[in-house]
C-alpha positions in Angstrom: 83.3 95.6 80.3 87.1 94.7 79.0 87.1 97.9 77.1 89.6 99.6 79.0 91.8 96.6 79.8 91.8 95.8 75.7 92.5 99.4 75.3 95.8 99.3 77.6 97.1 95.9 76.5 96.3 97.2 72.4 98.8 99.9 73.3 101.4 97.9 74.9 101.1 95.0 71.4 101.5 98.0 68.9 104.8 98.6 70.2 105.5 94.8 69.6 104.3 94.3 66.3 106.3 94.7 63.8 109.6 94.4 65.1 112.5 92.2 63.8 113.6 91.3 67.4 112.7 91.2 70.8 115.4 91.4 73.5 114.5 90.8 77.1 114.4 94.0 78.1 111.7 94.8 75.2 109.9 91.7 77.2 110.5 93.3 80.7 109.1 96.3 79.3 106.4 94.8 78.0 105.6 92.7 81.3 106.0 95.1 83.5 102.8 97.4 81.4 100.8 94.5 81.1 101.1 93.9 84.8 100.3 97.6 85.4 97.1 96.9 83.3 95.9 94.2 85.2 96.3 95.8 88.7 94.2 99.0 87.2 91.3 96.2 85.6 91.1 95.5 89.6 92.7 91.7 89.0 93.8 90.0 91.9 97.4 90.6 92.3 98.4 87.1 93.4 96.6 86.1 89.9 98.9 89.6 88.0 101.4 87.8 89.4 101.5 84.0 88.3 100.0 85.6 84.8 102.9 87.7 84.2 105.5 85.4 85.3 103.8 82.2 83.1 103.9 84.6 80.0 107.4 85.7 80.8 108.8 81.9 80.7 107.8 81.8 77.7 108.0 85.0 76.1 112.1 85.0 76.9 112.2 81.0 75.7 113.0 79.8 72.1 109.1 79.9 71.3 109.8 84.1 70.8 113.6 84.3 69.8 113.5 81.8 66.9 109.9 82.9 65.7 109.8 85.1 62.6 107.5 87.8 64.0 107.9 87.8 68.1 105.9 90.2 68.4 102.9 88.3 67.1 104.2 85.4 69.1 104.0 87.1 72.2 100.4 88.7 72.0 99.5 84.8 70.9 101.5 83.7 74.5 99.4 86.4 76.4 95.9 85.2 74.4 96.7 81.2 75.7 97.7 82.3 78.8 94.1 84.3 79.2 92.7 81.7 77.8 94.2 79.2 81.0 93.5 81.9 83.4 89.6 82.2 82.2 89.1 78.6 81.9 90.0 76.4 79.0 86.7 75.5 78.0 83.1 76.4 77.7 81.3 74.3 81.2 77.5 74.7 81.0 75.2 73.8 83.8 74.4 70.4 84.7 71.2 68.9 84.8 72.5 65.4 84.3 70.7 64.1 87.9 66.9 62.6 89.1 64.2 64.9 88.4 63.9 67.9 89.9 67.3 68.4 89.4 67.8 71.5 92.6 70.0 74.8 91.4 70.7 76.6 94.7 71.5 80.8 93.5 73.5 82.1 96.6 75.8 85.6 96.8 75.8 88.5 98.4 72.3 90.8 98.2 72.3 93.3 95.6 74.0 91.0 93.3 71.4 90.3 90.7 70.1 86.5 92.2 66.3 87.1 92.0 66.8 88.4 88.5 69.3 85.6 87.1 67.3 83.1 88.7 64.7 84.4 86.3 66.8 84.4 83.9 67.9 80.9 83.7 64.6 79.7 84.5 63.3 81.2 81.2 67.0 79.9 79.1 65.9 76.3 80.5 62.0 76.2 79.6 62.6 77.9 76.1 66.3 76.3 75.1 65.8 72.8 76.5 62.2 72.5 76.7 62.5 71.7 81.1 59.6 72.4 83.7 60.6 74.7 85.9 59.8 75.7 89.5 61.8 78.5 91.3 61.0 79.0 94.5 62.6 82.2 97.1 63.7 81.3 100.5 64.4 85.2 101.0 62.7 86.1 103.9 64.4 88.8 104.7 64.6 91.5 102.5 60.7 93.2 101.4 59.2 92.1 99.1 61.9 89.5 98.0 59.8 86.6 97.4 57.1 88.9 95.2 59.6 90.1 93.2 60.7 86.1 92.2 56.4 85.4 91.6 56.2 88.7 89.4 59.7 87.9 87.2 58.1 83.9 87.3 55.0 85.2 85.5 57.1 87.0 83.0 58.8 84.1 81.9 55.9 82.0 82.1 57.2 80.0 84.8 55.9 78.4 87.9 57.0 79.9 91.6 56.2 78.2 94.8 52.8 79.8 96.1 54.4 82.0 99.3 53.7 81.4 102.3 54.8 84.2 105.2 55.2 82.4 108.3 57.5 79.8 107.0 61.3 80.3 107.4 64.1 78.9 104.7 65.0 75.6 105.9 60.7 75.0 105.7 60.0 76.6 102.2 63.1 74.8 100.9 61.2 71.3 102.1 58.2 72.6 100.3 59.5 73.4 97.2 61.5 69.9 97.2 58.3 68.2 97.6 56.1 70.3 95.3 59.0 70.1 92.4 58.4 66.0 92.8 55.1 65.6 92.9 54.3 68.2 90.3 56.5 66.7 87.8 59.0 69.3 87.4 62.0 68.7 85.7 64.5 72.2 86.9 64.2 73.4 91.3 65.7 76.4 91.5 65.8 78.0 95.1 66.4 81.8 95.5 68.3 82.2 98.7 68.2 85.8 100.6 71.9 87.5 100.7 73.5 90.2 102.8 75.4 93.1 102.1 78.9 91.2 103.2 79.9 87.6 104.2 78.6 86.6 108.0 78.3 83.9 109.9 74.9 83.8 110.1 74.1 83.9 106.2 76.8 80.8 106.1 75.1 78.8 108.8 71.9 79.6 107.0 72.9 78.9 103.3 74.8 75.6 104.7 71.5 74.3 106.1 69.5 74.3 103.3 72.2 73.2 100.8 71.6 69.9 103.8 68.4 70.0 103.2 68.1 70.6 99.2 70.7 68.4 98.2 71.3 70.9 95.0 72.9 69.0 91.8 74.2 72.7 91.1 75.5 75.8 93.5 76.2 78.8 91.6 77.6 81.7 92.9 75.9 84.5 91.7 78.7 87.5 91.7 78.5 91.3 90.2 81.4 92.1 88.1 81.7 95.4 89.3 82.6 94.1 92.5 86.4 94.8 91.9 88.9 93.1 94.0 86.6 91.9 96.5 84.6 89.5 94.2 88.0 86.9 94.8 87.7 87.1 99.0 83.3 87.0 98.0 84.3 83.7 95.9 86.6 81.9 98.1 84.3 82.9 101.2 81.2 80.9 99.7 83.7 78.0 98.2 84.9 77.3 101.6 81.7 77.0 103.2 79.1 75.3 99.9 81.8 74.0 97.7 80.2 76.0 94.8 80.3 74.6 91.4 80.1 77.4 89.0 80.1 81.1 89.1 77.5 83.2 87.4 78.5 86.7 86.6 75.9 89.7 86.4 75.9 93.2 84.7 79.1 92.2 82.4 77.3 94.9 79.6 78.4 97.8 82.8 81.2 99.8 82.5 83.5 97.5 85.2 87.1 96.9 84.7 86.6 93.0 84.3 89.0 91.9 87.3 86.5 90.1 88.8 86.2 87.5 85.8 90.1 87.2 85.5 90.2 86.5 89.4 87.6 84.4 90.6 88.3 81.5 88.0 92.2 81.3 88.7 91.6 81.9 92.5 88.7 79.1 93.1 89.2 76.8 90.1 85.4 76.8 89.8 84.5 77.4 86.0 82.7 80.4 85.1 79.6 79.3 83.4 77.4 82.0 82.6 77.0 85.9 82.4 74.2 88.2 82.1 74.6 91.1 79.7 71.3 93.1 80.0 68.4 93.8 82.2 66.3 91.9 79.5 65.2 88.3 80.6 67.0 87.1 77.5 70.6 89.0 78.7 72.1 85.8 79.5 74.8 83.8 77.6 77.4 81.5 78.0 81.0 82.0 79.4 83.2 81.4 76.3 86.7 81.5 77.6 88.8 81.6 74.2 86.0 84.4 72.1 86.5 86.3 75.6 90.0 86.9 75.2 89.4 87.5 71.6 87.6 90.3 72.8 90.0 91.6 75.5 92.9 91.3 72.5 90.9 93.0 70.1 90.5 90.2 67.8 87.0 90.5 68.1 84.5 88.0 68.5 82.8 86.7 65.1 81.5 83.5 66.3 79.1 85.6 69.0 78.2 87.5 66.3 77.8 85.3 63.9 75.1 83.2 66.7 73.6 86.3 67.5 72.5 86.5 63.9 71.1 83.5 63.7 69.1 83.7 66.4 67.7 87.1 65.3 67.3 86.5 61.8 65.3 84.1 60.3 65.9 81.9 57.5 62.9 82.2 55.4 63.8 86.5 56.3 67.9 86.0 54.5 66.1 84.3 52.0 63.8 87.0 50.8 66.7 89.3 51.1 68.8 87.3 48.9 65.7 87.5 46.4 65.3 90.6 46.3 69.5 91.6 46.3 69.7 89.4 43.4 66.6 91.5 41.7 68.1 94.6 42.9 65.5 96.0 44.6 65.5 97.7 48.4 62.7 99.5 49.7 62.3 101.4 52.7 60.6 98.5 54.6 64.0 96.1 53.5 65.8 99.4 55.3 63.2 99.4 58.5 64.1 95.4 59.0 68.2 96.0 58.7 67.5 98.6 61.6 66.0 97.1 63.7 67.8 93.6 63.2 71.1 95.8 64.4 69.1 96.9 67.4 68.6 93.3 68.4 72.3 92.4 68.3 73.3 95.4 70.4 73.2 97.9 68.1 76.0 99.7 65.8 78.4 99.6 69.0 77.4 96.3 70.0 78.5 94.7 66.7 81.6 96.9 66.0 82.8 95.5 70.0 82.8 91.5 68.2 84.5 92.9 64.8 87.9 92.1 64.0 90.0 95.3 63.8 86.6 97.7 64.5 88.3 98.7 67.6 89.3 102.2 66.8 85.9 102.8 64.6 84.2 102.3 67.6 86.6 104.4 69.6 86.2 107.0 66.4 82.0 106.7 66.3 82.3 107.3 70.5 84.6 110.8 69.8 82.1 112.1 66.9 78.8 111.4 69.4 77.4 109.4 67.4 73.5 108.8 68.8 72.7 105.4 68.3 69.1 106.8 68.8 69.3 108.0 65.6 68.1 104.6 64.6 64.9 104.6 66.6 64.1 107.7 64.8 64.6 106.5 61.4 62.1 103.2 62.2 59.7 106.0 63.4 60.1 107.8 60.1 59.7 104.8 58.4 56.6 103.6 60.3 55.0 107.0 59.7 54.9 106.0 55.9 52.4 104.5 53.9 52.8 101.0 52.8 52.6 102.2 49.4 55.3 104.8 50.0 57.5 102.1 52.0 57.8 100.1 48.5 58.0 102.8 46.1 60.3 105.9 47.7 60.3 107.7 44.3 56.7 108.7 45.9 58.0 110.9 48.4 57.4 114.4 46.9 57.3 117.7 49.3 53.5 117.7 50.6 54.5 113.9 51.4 57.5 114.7 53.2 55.5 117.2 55.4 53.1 114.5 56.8 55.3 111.9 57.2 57.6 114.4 59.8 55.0 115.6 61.5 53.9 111.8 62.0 57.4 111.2 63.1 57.9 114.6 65.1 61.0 115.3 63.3 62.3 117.9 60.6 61.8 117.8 56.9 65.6 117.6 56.9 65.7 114.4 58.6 63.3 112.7 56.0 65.8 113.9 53.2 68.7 112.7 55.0 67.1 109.1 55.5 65.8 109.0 51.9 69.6 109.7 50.7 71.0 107.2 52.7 68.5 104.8 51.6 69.4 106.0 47.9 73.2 105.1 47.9 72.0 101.8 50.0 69.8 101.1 46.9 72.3 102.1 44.9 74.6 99.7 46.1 72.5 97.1 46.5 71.8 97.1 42.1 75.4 96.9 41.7 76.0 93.7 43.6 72.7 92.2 42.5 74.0 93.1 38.6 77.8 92.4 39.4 78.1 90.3 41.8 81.6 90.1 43.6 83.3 92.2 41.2 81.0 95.0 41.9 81.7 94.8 45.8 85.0 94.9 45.4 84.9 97.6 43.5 83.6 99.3 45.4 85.9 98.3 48.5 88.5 98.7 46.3 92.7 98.6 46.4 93.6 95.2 46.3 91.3 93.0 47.9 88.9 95.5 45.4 90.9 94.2 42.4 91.2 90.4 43.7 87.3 90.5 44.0 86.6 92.1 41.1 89.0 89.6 38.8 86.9 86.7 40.8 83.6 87.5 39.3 82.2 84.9 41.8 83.3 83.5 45.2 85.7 80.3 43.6 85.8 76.9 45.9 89.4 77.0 46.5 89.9 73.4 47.3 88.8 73.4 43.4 91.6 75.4 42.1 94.7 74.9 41.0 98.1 75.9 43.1 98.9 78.3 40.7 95.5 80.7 40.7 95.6 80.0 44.2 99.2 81.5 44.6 98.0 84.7 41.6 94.7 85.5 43.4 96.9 85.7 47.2 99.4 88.0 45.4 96.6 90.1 44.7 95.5 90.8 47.8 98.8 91.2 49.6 98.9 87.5 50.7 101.8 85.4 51.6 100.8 81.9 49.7 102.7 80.2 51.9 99.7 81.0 54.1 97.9 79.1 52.1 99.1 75.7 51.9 96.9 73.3 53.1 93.7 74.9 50.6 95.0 73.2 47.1 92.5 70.4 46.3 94.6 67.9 45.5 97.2 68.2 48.3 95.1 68.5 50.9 93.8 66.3 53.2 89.7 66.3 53.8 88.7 69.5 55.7 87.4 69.3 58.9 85.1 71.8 60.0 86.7 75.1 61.7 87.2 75.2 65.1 85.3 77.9 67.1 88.0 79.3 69.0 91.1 80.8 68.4 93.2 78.5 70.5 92.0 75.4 68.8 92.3 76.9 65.6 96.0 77.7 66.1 96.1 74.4 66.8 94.9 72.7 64.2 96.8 74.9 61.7 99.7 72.0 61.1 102.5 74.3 62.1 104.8 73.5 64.9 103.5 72.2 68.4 103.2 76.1 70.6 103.0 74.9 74.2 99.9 76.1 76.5 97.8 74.6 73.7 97.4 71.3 74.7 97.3 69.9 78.0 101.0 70.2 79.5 102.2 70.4 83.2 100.1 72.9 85.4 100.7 76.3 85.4 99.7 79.1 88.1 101.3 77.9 91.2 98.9 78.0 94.1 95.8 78.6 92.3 93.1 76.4 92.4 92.0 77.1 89.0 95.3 76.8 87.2 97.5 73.6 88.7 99.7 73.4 91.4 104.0 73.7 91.0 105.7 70.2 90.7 
């Protein structure tokens, strides 16, 4: 969703990096494109405003002029001050109140509330082990309160048997009373939405929040709404005091104004997003890894979660076995595929890699088909199981069958059996050589660094002096890396999981907007009032 934003703003910080000095007018310039980006994203302008002046304080202050690379000072000003303007901190939902703890969904119709409702019905019974009951008080729209029963079977949760003749304030009663006798730990009512804010939706929402006395109001909100979504926000704040903000359809192709605004505009956190049609496309709002993302720094926490969740340990363990044997079959090759699939695929991963920006960008311009992929498994699949573990097998006459098992051309079973030669190949050199054989094949000089390292060393273990030889290697200021030396450094905590508290934590000087100083954002709810 923040590709085009992250595209504009990468522009504007390659003509930063690098330089010796920044003057004010380099600033001004600079400012003056990053407030031009915002506007286009569809960002509220009273929240383009208060950004751009905050970073301009302190891009023009002593923090920039007496830093040794300003450029990389600034684009870390502009990551805090997303950072403050998204929301310092990951807020999840509350269920901290007397069973059945109510969730009221409200937002405008179209919005994706049936479906997230869903959604976070199925997080809560499979994450935290909670009984659910959801329950639509849509009596509206067709069809509305079949759609919740049919997504409630999905996820193998209850719904509240329907009843026609009933009207909201009623069926929220019922559900109340059926989530406390039934023993249900999670209410969640489904309220009906209109196609714009009225009166009459208000007076009806407001009734039943009376009635329901919900622990939780989130606001569900599509992030393609554009420049609306902050008059949408503060329209149901006003009226529910909401206490979160769900937004839907993040994986679309909108600007992202929507999650810059509605944050800094309400002060109500952001506390989840749905990323998919898929009743497992929902995920936490990570303030921090999303401006990573927006600045290009990627997102290798996300990814690194994704992994876990998709791969199994006893699976990297039989992978380790067999890299350290050197062996790599076809079915090893048929598991990597469609292990990528399930984290988003080759576009999906290169979007939460440091510096895989422009690959991306470079696989989009050569049309690469990610489809390809789905072809390979069916190739695969169309093999024997005695052909999957020995490929040296696949002669002509077997090559035939297998593509006209997979509907494809000869060709493409060549291609695939290549590509799963030089994997192979690869694969026997760092089972035989371990590190040194990886980076020689990376090679220049984090090639030679690896390759004089044998083995990953413990560098709390080594001395200053091989610590100093092995950065000098790679192109490495040691001065980076004081703190690492074993017998000067003090016990290492673990990393933090963000960027800003890493920064933090890195013993230089105190930056300000890392911790908590005086208020920023002048009237804006989310982000302090002026003194």
């Amino acid at each position: 969703m923040f590709e085009s934003l992250s595209d504009r703003l990468g522009k504007i910080f390659d003509g930063l990096r690098g330089r010796g000095a920044l003057s004010a007018s380099d600033v001004d310039a600079a400012m003056r494109e990053i407030r031009r980006a915002l506007i286009e994203a569809d960002v509220s302008l009273e929240v383009v405003r208060a950004f751009v002046d905050q970073v301009r304080d302190r891009a023009v202050g002593a923090e920039v002029t007496r830093s040794v690379t300003p450029g990389q000072q600034v684009i870390k000003i502009v990551h805090d001050e997303l950072v403050a303007v998204l929301g310092e901190s990951t807020v999840a939902i509350d269920l901290n109140a007397k069973a059945p703890v109510t969730l009221l969904m409200v937002g405008l119709q179209g919005s994706g509330k049936t479906t997230t409702t869903a959604k976070i019905a199925k997080r809560l019974k499979d994450k935290q082990k909670k009984k659910v009951l959801l329950a639509s008080l849509d009596t509206r729209r067709p069809a509305a309160m079949e759609q919740l029963r049919v997504l409630g079977e999905q996820v193998g949760v209850d719904t509240l048997p329907i009843v026609t003749s009933e009207t909201p304030v009623e069926i929220a009663r019922r559900a109340e009373r059926e989530g406390r006798l039934g023993g249900y730990d999670v209410l969640i009512l489904d309220t009906a939405g209109r196609t714009h804010v009225d009166e009459e939706l208000m007076v009806e929402t407001v009734s039943i929040k009376d009635i329901a006395n919900p622990h939780e109001i989130l606001l569900v909100v599509d992030a393609l709404t554009g420049q609306d979504a902050i008059n949408v926000a503060r329209s149901f704040d006003g009226r529910l005091d909401i206490t979160g903000i769900v937004l839907t359809r993040v994986d679309g192709d909108g600007r992202g104004g929507a999650a810059l605004s509605m944050r800094a505009a309400t002060g109500k956190p952001i506390k989840l997003i749905g990323v998919g049609e898929k009743m497992d496309a929902l995920e936490d709002f990570h303030p921090s890894r999303i401006a990573d993302r927006i600045l290009g720094m990627g997102d290798i926490v996300s990814l690194v979660e994704k992994a876990a969740e998709h791969v199994s340990a006893e699976d990297a363990q039989k992978m380790a076995k067999k890299l350290k044997k050197g062996s790599f079959d076809f079915e090893d090759l048929r598991n990597q595929l469609l292990q990528m699939k399930k984290m988003g695929g080759m576009g999906g991963l290169m979007s939460m890699m440091p510096g895989m920006g422009q690959m991306k960008k470079a696989m989009a311009g050569a049309n690469i088909d990610e489809k390809v992929f789905d072809r390979q498994v069916a190739i695969i699949n169309s093999m024997t199981k005695k052909e999957r573990a020995a490929p040296d097998l696949l002669n002509a006459s077997r090559r035939k069958r297998i593509a006209a098992g997979a509907g494809v051309e000869v060709s493409e079973i060549n291609k695939l059996a290549k590509q799963h030669r030089q994997m192979a190949d690869m694969m026997k050199k760092v089972g035989k050589g371990g590190m040194g054989a990886l980076g020689g094949m990376m090679g220049g000089k984090m090639g030679q660094m690896m390759g004089g390292m044998g083995s990953m060393p413990d560098l709390s273990k080594m001395d200053p002096a091989q610590i100093e030889q092995m950065a000098r290697q790679a192109g490495i200021d040691p001065n980076q890396l004081k703190g690492l030396q074993g017998a000067e450094a003090p016990a290492q905590k673990a990393l933090p999981s963000d960027v800003g508290a890493l920064l933090k934590s890195s013993g230089g000087p105190a930056l300000p907007g890392l911790g908590s100083g005086a208020p920023r954002f002048p009237g804006l709810p989310g982000l302090g009032k002026k003194k």
